[in-house]
C-alpha positions in Angstrom: 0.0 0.0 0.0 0.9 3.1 -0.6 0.0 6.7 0.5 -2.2 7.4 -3.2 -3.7 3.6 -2.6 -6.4 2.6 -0.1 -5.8 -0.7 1.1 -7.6 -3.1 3.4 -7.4 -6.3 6.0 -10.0 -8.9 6.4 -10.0 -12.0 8.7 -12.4 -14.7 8.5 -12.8 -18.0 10.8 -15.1 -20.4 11.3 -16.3 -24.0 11.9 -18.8 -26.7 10.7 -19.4 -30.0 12.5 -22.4 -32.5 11.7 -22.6 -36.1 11.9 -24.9 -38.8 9.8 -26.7 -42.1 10.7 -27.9 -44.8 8.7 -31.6 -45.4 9.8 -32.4 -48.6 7.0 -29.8 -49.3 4.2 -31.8 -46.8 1.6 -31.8 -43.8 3.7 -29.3 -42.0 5.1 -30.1 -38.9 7.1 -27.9 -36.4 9.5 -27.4 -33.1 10.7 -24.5 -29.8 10.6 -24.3 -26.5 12.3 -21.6 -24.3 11.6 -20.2 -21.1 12.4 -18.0 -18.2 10.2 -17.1 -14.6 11.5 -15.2 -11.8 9.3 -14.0 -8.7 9.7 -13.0 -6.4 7.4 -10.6 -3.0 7.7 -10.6 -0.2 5.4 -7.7 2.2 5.6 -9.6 4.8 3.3 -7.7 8.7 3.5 -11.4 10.4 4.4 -12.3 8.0 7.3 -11.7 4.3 8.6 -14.5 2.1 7.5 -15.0 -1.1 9.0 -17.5 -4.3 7.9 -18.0 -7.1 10.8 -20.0 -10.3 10.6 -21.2 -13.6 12.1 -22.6 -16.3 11.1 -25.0 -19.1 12.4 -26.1 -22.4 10.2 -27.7 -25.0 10.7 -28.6 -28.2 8.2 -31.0 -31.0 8.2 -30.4 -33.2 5.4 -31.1 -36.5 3.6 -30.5 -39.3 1.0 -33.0 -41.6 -0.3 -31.6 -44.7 -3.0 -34.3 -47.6 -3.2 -32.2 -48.8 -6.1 -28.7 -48.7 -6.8 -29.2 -46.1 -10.3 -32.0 -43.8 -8.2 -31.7 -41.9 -5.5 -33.7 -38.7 -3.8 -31.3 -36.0 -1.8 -33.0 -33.7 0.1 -32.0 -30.8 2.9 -33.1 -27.9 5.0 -31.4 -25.1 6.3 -31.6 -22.2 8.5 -29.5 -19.3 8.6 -28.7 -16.3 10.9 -26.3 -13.6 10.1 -25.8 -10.3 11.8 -23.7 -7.3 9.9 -22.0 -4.1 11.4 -21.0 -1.2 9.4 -18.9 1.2 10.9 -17.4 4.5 9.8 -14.7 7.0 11.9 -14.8 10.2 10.3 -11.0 11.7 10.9 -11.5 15.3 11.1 -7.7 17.0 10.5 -7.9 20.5 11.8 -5.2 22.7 9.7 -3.1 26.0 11.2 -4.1 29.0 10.2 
């Protein structure tokens, strides 16, 4: 970066986990939830600018074969996510 550019840094972590069962030997069904949160920086000249996030997800989900050339895959989801936007305005008072 350099003092005409405006640059940035962004982080991002996160996690799934889930875990399947066979209930007969055609159908397969399980669960996930998983997790992400991000933030970005913006080193802007007129004021710093920031973008924050999480994530929440969870899945439901299932496979149907009754024969070995057919099969039925099916899932459900729900998702929450939350955003912040944040701006520092830099005021630079100049001598007179």
């Amino acid at each position: 970066m350099t003092t005409s550019e405006n640059g940035y840094s962004f982080n991002n972590a996160g996690f799934v986990f889930g875990a399947d069962y066979r209930i007969t030997p055609q159908l397969i069904a399980g669960m996930a939830f998983g997790y992400t949160q991000s933030n970005t920086n913006f080193d802007t000249s007129a004021s710093g600018q920031s973008l924050n996030g999480n994530l929440l997800q969870g899945n439901l989900y299932a496979t149907y074969f009754p024969t070995d050339a057919f099969y039925l895959n099916g899932d459900c989801h729900n998702w929450r996510r939350r955003q912040h936007f944040s701006t520092a305005y830099r005021h630079t008072q100049h001598a007179r």
